[in-house]
N, CA, C and O atoms as a Maestro MAE file, in Angstrom:
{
 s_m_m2io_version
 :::
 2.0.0
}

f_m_ct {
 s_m_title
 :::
 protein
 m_atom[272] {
  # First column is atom index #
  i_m_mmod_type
  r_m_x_coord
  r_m_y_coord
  r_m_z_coord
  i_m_residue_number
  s_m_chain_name
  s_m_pdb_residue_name
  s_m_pdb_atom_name
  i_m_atomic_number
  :::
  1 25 104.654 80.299 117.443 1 A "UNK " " N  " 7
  2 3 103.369 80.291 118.061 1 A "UNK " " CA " 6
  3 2 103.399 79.227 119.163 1 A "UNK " " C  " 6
  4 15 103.805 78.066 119.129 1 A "UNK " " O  " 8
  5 25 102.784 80.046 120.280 2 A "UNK " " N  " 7
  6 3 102.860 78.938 121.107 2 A "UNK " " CA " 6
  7 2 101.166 78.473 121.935 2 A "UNK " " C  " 6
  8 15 100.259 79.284 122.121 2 A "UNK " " O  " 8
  9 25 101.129 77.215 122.256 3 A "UNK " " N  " 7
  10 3 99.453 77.105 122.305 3 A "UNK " " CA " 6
  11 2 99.758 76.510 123.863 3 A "UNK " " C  " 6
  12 15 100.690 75.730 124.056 3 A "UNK " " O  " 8
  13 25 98.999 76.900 124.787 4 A "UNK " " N  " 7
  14 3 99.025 76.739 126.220 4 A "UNK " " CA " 6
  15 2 97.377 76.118 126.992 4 A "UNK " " C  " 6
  16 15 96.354 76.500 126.424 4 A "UNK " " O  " 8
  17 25 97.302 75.669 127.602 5 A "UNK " " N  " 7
  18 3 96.165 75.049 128.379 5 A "UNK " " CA " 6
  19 2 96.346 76.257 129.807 5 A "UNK " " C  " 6
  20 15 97.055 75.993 130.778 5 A "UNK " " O  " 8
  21 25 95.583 77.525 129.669 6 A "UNK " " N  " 7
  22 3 95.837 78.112 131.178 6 A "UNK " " CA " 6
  23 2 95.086 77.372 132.248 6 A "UNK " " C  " 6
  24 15 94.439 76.347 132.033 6 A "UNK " " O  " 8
  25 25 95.279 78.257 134.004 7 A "UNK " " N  " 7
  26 3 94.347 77.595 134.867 7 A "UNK " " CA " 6
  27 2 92.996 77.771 134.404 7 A "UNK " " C  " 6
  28 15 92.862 76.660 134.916 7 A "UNK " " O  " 8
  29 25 92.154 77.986 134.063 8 A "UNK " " N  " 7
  30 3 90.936 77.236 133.388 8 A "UNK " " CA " 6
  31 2 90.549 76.338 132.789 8 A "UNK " " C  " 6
  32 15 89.395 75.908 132.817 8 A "UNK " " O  " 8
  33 25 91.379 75.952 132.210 9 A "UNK " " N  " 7
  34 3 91.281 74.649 131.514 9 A "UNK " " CA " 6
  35 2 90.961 75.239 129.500 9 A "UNK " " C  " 6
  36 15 90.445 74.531 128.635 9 A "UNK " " O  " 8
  37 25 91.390 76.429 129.354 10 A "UNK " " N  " 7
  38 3 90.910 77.366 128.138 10 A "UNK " " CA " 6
  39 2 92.072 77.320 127.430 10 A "UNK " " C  " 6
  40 15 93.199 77.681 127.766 10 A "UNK " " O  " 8
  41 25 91.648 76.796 126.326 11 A "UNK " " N  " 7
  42 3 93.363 76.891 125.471 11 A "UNK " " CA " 6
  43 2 93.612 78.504 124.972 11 A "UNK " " C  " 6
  44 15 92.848 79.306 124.434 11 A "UNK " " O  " 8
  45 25 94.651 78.577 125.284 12 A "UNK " " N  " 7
  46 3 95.321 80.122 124.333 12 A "UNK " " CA " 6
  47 2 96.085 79.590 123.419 12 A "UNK " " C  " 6
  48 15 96.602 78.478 123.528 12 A "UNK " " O  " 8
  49 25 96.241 80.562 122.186 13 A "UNK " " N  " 7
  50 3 97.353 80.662 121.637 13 A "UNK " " CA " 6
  51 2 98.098 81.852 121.626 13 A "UNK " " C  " 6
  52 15 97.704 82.997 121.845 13 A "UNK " " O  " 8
  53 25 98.809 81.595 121.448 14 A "UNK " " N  " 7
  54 3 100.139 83.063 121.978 14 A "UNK " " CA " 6
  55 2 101.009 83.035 120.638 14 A "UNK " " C  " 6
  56 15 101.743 82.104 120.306 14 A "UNK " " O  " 8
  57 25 100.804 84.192 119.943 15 A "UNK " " N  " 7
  58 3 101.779 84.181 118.622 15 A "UNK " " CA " 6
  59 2 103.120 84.539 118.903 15 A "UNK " " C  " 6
  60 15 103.630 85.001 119.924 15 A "UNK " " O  " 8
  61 25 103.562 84.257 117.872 16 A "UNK " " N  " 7
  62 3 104.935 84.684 118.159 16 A "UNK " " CA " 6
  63 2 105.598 85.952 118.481 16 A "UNK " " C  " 6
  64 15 105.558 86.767 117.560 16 A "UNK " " O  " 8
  65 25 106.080 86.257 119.340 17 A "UNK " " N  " 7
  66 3 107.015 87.575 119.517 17 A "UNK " " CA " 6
  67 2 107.352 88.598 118.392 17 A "UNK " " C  " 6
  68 15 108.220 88.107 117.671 17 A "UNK " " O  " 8
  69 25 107.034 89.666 118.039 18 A "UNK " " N  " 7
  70 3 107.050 90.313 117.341 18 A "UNK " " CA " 6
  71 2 108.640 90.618 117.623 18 A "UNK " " C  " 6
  72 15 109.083 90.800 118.757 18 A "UNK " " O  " 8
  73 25 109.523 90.651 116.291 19 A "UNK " " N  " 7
  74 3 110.852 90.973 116.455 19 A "UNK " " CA " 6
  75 2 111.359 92.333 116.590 19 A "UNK " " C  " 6
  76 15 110.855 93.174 115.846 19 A "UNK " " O  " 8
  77 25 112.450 92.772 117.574 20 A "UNK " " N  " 7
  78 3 112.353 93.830 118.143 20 A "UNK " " CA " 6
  79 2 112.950 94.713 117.117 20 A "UNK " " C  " 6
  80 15 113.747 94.112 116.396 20 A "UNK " " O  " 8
  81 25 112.799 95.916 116.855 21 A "UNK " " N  " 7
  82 3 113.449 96.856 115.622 21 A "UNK " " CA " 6
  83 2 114.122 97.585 116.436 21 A "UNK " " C  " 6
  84 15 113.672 98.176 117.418 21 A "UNK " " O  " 8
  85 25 115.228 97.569 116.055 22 A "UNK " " N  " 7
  86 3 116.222 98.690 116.670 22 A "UNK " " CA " 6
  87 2 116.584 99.908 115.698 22 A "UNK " " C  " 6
  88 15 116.821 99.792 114.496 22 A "UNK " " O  " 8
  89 25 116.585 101.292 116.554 23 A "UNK " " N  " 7
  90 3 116.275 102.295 115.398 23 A "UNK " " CA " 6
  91 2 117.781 102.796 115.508 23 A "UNK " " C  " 6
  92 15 118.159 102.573 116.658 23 A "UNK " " O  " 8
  93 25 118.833 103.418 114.712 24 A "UNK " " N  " 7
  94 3 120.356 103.986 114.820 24 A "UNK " " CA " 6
  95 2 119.871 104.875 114.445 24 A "UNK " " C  " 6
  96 15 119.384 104.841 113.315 24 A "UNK " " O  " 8
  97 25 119.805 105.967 115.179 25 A "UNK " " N  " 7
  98 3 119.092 107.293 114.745 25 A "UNK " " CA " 6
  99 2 120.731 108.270 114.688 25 A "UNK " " C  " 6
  100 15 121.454 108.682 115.595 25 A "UNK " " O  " 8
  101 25 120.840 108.371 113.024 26 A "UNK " " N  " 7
  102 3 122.069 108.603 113.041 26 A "UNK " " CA " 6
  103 2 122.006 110.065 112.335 26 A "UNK " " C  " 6
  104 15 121.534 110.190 111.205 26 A "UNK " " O  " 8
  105 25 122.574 111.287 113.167 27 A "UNK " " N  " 7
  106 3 122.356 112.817 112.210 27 A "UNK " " CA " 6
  107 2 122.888 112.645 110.990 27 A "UNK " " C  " 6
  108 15 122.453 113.420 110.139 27 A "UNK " " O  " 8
  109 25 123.726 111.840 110.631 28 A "UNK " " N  " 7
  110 3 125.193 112.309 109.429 28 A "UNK " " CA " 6
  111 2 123.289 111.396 108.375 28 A "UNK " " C  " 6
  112 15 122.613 110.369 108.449 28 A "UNK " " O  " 8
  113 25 123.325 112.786 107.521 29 A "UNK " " N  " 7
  114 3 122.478 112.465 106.105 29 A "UNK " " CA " 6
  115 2 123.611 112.310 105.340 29 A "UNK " " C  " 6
  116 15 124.757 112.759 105.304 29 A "UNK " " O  " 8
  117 25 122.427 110.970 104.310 30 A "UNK " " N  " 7
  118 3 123.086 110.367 103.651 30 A "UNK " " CA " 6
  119 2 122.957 111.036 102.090 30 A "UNK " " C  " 6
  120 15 121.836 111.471 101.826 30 A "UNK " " O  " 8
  121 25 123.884 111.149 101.143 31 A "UNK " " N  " 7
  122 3 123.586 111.946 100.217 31 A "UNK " " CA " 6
  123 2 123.552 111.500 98.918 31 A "UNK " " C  " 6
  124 15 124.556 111.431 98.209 31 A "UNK " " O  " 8
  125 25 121.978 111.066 98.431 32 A "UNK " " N  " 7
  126 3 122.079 110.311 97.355 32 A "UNK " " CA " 6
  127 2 122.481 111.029 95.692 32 A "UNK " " C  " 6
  128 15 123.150 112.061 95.711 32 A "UNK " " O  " 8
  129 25 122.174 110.613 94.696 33 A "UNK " " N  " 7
  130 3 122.500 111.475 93.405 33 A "UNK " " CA " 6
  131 2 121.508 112.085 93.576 33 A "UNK " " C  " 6
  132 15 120.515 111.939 94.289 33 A "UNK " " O  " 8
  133 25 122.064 113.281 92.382 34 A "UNK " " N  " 7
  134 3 121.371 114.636 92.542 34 A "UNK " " CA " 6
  135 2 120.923 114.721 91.338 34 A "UNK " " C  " 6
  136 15 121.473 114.446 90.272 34 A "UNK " " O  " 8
  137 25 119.538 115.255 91.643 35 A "UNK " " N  " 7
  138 3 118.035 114.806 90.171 35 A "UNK " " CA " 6
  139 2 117.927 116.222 90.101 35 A "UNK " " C  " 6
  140 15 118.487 117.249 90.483 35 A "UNK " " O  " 8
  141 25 116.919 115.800 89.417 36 A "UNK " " N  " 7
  142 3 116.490 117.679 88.286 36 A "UNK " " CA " 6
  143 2 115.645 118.503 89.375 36 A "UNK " " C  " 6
  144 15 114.742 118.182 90.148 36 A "UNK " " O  " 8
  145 25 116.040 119.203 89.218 37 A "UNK " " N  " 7
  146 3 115.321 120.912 89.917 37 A "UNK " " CA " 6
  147 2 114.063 120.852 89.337 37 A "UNK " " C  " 6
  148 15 114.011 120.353 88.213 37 A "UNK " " O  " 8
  149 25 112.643 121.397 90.045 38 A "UNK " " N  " 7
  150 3 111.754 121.454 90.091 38 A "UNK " " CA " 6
  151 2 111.819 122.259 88.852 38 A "UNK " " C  " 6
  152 15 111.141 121.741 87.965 38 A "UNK " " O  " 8
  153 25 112.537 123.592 88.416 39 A "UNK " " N  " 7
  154 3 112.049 124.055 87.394 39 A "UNK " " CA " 6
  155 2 112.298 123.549 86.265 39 A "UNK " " C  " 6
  156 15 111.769 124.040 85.268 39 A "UNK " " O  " 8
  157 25 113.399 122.151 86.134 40 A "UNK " " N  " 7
  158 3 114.104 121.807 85.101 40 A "UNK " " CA " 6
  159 2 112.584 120.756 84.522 40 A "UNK " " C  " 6
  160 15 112.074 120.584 83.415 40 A "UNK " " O  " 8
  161 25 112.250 120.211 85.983 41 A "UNK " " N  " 7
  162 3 110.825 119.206 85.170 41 A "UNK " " CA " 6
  163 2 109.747 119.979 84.381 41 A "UNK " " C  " 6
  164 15 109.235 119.788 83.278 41 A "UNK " " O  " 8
  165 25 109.553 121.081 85.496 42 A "UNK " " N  " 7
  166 3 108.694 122.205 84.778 42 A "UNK " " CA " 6
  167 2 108.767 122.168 82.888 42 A "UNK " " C  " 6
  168 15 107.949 121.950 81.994 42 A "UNK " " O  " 8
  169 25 110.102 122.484 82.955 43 A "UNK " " N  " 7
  170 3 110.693 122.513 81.033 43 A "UNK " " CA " 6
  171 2 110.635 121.401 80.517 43 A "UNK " " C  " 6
  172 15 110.425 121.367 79.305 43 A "UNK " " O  " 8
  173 25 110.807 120.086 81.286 44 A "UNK " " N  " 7
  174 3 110.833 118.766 80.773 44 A "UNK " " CA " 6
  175 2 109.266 118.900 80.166 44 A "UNK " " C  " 6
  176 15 109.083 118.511 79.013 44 A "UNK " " O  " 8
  177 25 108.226 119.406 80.873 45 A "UNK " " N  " 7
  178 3 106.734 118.461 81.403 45 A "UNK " " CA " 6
  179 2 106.153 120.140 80.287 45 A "UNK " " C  " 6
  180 15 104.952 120.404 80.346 45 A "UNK " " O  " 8
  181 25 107.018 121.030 79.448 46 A "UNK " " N  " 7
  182 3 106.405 121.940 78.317 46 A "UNK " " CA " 6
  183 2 106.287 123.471 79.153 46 A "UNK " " C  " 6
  184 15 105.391 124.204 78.733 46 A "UNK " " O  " 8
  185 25 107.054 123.951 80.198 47 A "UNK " " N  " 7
  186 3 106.995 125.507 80.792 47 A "UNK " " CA " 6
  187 2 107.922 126.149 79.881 47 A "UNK " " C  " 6
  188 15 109.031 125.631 79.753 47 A "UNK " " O  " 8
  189 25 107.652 127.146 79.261 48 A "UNK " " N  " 7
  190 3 108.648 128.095 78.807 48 A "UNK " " CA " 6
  191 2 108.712 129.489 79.044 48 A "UNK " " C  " 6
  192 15 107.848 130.351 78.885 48 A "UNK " " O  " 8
  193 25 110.252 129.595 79.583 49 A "UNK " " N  " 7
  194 3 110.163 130.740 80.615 49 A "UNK " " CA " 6
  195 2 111.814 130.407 81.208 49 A "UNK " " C  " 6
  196 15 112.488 129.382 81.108 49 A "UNK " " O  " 8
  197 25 112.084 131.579 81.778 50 A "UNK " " N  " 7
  198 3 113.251 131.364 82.618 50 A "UNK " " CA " 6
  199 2 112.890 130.895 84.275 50 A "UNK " " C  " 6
  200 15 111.775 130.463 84.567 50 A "UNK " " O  " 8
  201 25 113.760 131.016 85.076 51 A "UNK " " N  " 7
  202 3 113.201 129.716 86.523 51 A "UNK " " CA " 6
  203 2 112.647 131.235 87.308 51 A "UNK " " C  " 6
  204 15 111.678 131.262 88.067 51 A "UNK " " O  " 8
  205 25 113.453 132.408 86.957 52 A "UNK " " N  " 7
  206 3 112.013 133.588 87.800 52 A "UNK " " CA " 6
  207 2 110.943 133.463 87.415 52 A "UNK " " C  " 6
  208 15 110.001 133.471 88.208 52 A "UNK " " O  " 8
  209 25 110.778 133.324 86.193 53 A "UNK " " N  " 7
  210 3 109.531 133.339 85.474 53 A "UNK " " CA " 6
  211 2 108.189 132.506 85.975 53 A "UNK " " C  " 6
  212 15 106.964 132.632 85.992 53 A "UNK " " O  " 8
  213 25 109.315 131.487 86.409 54 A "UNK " " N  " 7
  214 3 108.763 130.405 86.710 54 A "UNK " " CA " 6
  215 2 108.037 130.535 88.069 54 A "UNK " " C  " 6
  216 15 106.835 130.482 88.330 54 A "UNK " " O  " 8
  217 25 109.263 130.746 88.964 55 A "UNK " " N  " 7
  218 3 108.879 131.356 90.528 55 A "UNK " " CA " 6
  219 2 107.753 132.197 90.638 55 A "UNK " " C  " 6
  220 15 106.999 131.956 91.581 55 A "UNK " " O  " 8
  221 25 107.358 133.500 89.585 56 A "UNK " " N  " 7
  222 3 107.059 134.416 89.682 56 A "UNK " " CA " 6
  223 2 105.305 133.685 89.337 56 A "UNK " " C  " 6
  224 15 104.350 134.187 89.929 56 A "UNK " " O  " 8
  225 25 105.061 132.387 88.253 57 A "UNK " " N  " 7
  226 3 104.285 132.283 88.153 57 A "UNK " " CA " 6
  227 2 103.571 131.044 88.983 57 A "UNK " " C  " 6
  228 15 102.461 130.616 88.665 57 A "UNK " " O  " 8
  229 25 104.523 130.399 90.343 58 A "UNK " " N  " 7
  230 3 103.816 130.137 91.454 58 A "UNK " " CA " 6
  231 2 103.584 130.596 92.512 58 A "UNK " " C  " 6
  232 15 102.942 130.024 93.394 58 A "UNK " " O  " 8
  233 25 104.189 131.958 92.595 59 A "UNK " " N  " 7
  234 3 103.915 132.931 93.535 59 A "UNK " " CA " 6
  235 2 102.150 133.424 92.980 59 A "UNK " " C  " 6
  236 15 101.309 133.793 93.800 59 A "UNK " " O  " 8
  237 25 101.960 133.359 91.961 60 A "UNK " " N  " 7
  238 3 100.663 133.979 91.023 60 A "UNK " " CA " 6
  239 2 99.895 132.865 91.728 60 A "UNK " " C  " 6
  240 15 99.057 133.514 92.354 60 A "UNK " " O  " 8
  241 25 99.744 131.971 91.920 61 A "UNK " " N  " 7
  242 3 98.762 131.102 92.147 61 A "UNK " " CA " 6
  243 2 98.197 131.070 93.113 61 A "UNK " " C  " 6
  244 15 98.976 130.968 94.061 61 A "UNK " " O  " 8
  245 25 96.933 131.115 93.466 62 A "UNK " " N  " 7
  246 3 96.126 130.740 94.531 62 A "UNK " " CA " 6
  247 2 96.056 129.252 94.741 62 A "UNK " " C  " 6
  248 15 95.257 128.571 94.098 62 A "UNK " " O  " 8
  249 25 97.052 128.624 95.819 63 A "UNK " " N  " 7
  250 3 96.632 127.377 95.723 63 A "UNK " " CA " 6
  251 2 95.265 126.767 96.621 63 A "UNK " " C  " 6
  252 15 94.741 127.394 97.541 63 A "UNK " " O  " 8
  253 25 94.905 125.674 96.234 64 A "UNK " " N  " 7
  254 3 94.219 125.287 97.401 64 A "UNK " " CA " 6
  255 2 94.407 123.328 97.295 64 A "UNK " " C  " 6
  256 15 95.374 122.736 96.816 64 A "UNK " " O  " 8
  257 25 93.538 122.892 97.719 65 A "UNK " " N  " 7
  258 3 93.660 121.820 97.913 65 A "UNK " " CA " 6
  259 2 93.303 120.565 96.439 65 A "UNK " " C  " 6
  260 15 93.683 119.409 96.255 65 A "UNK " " O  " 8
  261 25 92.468 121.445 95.674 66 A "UNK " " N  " 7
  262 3 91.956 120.786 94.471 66 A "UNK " " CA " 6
  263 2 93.211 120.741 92.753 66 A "UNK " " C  " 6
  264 15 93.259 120.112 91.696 66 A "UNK " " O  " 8
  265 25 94.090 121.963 93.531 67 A "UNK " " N  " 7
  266 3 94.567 122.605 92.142 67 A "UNK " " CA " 6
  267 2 96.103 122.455 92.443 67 A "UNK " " C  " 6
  268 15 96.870 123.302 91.984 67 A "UNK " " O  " 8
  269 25 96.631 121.299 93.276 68 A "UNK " " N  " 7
  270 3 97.898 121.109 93.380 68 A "UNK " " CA " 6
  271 2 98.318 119.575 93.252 68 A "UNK " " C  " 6
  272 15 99.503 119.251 93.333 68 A "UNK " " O  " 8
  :::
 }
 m_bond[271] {
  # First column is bond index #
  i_m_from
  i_m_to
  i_m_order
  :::
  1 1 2 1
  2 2 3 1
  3 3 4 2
  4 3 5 1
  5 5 6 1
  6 6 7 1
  7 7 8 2
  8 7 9 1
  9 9 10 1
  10 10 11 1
  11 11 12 2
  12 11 13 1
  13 13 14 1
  14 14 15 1
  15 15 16 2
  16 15 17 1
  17 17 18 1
  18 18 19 1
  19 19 20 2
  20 19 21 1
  21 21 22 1
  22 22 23 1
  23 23 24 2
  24 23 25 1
  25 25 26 1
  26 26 27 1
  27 27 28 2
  28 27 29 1
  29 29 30 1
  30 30 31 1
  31 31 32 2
  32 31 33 1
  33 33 34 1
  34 34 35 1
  35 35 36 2
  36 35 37 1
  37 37 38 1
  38 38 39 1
  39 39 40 2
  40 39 41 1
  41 41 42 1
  42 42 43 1
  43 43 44 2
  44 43 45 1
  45 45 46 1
  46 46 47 1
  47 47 48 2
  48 47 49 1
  49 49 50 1
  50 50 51 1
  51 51 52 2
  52 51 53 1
  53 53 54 1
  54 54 55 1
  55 55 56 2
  56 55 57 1
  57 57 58 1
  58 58 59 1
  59 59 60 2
  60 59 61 1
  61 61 62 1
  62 62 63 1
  63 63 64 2
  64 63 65 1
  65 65 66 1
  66 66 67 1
  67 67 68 2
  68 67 69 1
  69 69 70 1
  70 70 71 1
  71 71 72 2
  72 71 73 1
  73 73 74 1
  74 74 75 1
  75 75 76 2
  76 75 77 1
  77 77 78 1
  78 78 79 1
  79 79 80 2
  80 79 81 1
  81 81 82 1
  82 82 83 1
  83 83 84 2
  84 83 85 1
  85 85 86 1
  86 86 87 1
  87 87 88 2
  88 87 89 1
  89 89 90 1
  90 90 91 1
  91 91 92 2
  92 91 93 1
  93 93 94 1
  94 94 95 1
  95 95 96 2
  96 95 97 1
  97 97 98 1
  98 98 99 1
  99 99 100 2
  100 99 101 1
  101 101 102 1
  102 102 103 1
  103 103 104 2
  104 103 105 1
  105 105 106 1
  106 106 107 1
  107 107 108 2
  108 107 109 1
  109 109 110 1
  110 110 111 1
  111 111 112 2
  112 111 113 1
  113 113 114 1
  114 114 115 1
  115 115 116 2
  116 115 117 1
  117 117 118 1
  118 118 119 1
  119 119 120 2
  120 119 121 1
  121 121 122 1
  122 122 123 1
  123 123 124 2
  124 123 125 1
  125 125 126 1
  126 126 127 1
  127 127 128 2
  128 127 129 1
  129 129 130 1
  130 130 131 1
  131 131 132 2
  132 131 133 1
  133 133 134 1
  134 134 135 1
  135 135 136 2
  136 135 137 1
  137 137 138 1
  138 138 139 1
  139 139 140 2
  140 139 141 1
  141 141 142 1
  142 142 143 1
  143 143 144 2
  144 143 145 1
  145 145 146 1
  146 146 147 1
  147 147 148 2
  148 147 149 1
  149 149 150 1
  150 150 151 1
  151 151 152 2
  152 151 153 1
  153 153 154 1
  154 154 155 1
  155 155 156 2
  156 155 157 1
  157 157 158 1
  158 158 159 1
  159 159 160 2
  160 159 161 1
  161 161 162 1
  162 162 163 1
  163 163 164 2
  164 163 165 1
  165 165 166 1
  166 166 167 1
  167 167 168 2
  168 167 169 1
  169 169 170 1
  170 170 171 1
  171 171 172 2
  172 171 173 1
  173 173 174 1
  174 174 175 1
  175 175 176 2
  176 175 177 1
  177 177 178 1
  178 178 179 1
  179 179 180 2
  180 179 181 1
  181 181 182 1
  182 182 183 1
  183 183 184 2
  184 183 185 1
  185 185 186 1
  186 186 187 1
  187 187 188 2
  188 187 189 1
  189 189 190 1
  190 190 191 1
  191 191 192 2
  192 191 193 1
  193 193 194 1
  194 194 195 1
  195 195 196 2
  196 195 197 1
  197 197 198 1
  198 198 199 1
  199 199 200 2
  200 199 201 1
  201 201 202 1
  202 202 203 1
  203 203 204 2
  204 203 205 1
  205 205 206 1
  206 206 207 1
  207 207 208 2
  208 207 209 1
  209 209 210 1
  210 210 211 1
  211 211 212 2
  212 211 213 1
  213 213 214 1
  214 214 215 1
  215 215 216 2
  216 215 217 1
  217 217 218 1
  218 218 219 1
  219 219 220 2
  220 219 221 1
  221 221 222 1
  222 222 223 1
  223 223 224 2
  224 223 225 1
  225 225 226 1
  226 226 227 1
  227 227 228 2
  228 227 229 1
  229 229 230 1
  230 230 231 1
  231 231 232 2
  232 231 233 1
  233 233 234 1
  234 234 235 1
  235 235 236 2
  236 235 237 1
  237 237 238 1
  238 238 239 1
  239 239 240 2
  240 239 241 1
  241 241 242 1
  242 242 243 1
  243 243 244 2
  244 243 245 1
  245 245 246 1
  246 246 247 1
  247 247 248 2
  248 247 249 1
  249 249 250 1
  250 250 251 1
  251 251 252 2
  252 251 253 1
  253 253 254 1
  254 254 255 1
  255 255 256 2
  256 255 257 1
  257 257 258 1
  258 258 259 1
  259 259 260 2
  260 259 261 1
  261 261 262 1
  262 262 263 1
  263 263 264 2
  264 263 265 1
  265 265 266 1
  266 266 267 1
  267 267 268 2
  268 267 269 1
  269 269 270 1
  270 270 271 1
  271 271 272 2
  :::
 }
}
């Protein structure tokens, strides 16, 4: 922080420089471990059914904004 007297005679203070972020915008994805399939939580969290079954019964759904 820096505190200055300008030509007015008006003190400023001037904070410090925000530090610059440099972005490496790099294509190569990085590939972390590999977790459970949406239908596997499904079975974890009590669905019973095979994973069409499964598909077949979120294709059934009307979603909207309240019920997801």
């Amino acid at each position: 922080m820096e505190v200055i007297i300008n030509q007015l005679g008006n003190i400023e203070v001037i904070p410090p420089s925000s530090p610059v972020l440099e972005l490496n915008i790099n294509p190569v994805a990085i590939k972390g471990d590999t977790g459970k399939s949406a239908y596997q939580i499904a079975v974890d969290n009590g669905f019973i059914g095979t994973e069409q079954e499964w598909i077949n019964d979120l294709k059934s759904i009307e979603w909207s904004s309240t019920n997801w």
